[in-house]
C-alpha positions in Angstrom: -18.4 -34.3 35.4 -20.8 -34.9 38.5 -20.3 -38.7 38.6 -22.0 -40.5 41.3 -18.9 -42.3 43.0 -19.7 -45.8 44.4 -18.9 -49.0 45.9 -20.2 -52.6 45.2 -20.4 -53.2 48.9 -20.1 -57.5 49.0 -16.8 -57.5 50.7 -19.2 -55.9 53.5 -22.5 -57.8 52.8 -23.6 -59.3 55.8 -23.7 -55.4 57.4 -26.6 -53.9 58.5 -27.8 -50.3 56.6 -27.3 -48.3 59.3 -23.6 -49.9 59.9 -22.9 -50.1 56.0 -23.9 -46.4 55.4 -20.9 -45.4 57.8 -19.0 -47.1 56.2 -18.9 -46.3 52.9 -19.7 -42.4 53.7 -16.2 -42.8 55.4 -14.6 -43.9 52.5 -15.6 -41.3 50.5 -18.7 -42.6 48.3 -21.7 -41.5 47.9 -23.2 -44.1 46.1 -23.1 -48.1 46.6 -24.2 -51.3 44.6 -25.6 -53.7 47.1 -25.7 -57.3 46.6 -29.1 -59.3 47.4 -28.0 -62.4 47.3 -28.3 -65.9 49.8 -25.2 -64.8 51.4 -25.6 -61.0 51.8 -28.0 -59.1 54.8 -30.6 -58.8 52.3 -31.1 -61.5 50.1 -34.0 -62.6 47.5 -36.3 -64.3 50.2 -36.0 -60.9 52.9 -36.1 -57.7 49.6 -38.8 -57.0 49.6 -39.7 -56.4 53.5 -35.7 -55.9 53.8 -34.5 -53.7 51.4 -36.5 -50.5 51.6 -35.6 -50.0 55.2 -31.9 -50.6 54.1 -31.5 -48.4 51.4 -33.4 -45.6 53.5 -30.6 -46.3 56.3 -27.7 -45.9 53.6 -28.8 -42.6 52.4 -29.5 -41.2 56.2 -25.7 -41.8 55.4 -25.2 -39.6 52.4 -25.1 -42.7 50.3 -27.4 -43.0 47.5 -28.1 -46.9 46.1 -27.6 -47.2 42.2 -28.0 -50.7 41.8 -28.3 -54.4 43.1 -26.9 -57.3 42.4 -29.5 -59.7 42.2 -31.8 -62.5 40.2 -34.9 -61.0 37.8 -37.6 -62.8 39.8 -40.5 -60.5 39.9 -40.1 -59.9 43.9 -37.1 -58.9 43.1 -37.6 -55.9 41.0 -41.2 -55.5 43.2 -38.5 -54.8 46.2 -35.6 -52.6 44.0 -39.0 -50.5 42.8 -40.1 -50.0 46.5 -36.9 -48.9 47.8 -36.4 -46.4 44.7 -33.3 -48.7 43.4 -33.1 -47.5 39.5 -31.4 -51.0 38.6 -30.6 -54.6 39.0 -27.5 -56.0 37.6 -26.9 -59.0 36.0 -24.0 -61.1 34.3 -24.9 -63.3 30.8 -23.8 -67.0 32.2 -22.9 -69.3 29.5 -23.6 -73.2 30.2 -22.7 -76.5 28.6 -24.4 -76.2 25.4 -22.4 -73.8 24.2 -22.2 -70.3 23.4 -25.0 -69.7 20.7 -27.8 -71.9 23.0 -26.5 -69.9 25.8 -27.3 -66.6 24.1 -30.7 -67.6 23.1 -31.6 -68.7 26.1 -30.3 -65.5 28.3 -31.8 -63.1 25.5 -35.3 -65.0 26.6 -35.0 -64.3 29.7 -34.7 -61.0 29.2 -37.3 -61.0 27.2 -39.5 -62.3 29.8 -38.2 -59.7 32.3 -39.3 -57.0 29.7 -42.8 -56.6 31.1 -41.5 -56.6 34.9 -39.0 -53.8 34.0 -42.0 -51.6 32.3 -44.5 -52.5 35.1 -41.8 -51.5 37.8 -39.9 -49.1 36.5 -36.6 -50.6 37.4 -34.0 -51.2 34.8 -31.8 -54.0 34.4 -27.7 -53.9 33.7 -25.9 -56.7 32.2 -22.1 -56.8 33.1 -19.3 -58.8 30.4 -17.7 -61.2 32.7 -14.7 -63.2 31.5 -14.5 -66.6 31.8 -18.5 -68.5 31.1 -19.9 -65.6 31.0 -20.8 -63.2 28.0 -17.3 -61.6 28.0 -16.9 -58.3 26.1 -18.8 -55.3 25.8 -19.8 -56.0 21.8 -21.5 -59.4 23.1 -23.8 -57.8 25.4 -24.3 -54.3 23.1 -25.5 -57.9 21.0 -27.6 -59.0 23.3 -29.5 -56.3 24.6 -30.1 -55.2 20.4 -33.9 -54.3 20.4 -34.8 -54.8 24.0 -36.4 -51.8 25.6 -34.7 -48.9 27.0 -34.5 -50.0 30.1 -31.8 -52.8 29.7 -28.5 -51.6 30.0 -24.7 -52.4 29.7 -22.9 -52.3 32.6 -19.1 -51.6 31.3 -16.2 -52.9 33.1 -13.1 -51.9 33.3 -11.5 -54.7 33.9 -13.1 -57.2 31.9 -12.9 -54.9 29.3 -9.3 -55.2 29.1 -9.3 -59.3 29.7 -11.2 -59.0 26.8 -8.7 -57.4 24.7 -10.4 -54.4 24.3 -10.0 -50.7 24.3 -12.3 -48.4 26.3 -12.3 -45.5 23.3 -13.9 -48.3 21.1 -16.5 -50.1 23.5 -17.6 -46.9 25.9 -18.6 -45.5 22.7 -20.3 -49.1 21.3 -22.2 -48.7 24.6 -22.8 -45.4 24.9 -26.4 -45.5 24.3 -27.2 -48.0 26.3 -24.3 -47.3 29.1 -26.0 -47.7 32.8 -23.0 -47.9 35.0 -19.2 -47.8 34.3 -17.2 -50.3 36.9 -14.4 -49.4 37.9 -11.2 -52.7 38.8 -8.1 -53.2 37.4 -6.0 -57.0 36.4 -3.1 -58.1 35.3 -1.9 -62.0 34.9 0.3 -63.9 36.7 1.3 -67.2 36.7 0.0 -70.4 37.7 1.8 -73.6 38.3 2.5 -75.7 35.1 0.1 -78.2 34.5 1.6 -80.0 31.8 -0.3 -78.3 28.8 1.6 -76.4 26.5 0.6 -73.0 27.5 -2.5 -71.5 29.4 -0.6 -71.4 32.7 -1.5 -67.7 33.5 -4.7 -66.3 35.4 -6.2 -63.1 36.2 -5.0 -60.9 38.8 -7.1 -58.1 40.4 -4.4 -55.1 41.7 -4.9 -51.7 42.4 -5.9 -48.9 39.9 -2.7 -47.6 38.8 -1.1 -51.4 38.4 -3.1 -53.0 35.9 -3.8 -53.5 32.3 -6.8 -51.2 32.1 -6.8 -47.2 31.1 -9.0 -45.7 33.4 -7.6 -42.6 32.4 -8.6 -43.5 28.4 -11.5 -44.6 29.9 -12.4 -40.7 31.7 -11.3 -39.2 28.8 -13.8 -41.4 26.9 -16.5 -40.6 28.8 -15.8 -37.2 29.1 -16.4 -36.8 25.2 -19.7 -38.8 25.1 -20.9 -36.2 27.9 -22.2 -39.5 30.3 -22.3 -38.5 34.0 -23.8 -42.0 35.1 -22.5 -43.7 38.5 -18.8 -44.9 38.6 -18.6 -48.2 40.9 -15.4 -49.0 41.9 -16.3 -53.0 42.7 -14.0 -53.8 45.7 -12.1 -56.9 43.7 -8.6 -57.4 44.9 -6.5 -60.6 44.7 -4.1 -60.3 47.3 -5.8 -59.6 50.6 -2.3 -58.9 52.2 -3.5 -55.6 52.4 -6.9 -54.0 53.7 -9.9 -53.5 51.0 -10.9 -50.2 52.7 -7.4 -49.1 52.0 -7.1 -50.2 48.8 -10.6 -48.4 48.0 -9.5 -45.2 49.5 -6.3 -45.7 47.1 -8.3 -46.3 44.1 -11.1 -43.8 44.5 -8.2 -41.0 44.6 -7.0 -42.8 41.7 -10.2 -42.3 39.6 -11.3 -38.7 40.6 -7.7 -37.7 39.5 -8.3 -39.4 36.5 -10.9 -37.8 35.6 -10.1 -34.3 36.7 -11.8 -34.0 40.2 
């Protein structure tokens, strides 16, 4: 399969193009997700004047953008369109009124992005998160249900797996509306007691080959459904004892072996 093999650059977001392009082209990718945020180089105020220019620098690199990580302001999908960025990626945040309100309301949004995504041309991912988030790959298949083409799931290993589920059932759930396959790994560990019975545990983002996740399952998964979208392996580590460039390098091996390359 001629994946696309990328890198959510934040752990590098306050990085020029021209620098960033090097550096991920040293690594190995040829693809990135870049983050247009408050805190990044290019963030929702600067896009559109910003991010054209930026994304022309990473691909002098060999390094073709896939997607940002942004907000679904118009300007915002104004600047992915004018820098030929195919999507924006989102997560589904849940808030205070609960689960079902929180739905509604983030299924209205995307209802009043529809037009912006047609006009534009620029398609929009929605990532499960765990945690207040929409947090498995059925919920967002769910919430996406009768929304144009354009809105897709962003499937994540990782979350996937905090979710309790299995890549062979929800790659093929999303398989018709799969944008981008992420690419982290978790385990738990343990927190310090805090006097509730239970619940002291948290997530744990490791390397590839240490965690919970299949990615293995997961090629083999894709393989059969024939998808040849971009892979994003999203930088995430917990313990930053040890280099993220290293542990990328580690991981990218990791995944084209897994899935035959």
């Amino acid at each position: 399969m001629n994946y696309i093999w990328s890198v959510f650059t934040k752990p590098w977001a306050e990085l020029p193009g021209d620098e960033l392009g090097a550096l991920v082209a040293g690594l190995g990718f040829t693809g990135a997700e870049i983050p247009v945020r408050d805190t990044a180089y290019v963030t929702p105020a600067t896009a559109e004047k910003l991010l054209p220019q930026f994304t022309e620098q990473l691909r002098a690199a060999g390094v073709e953008p896939i997607s940002i990580a942004s907000g679904l302001d118009e300007s915002i999908f104004a600047a992915a369109a004018s820098a030929g960025v195919p999507m924006i990626r989102i997560m589904a945040e849940l808030g205070p009124d609960g689960y079902a309100a929180s739905v509604r309301r983030k299924r209205e949004q995307l209802e009043a992005a529809a037009g912006h995504a047609a006009q534009y041309g620029v398609q929009v991912g929605v990532q499960p998160h765990h945690g207040k988030f929409v947090a498995s790959t059925l919920g967002v298949v769910q919430l996406l249900d009768g929304l144009p083409e354009q809105f897709k799931v962003v499937w994540d290993a990782a979350h996937d797996v905090l979710a309790g589920d299995d890549p062979l059932i929800t790659l093929d759930l999303a398989k018709d509306r799969l944008g981008i396959v992420n690419l982290k790994n978790v385990t738990y560990v343990a927190t310090e007691p805090s006097g509730d019975v239970g619940g002291a545990w948290k997530p744990w983002f490791v390397q590839g080959s240490e965690g919970m996740a299949n990615w293995s399952s997961a090629f083999t998964t894709l393989e059969s459904l024939g998808w040849t979208g971009p892979i994003c392996l999203t930088g995430q580590y917990s313990d930053a004892s040890v280099p993220v460039t290293r542990r990328l390098e580690i991981d990218l091996a990791a995944a084209k072996a897994a899935a035959g390359q």
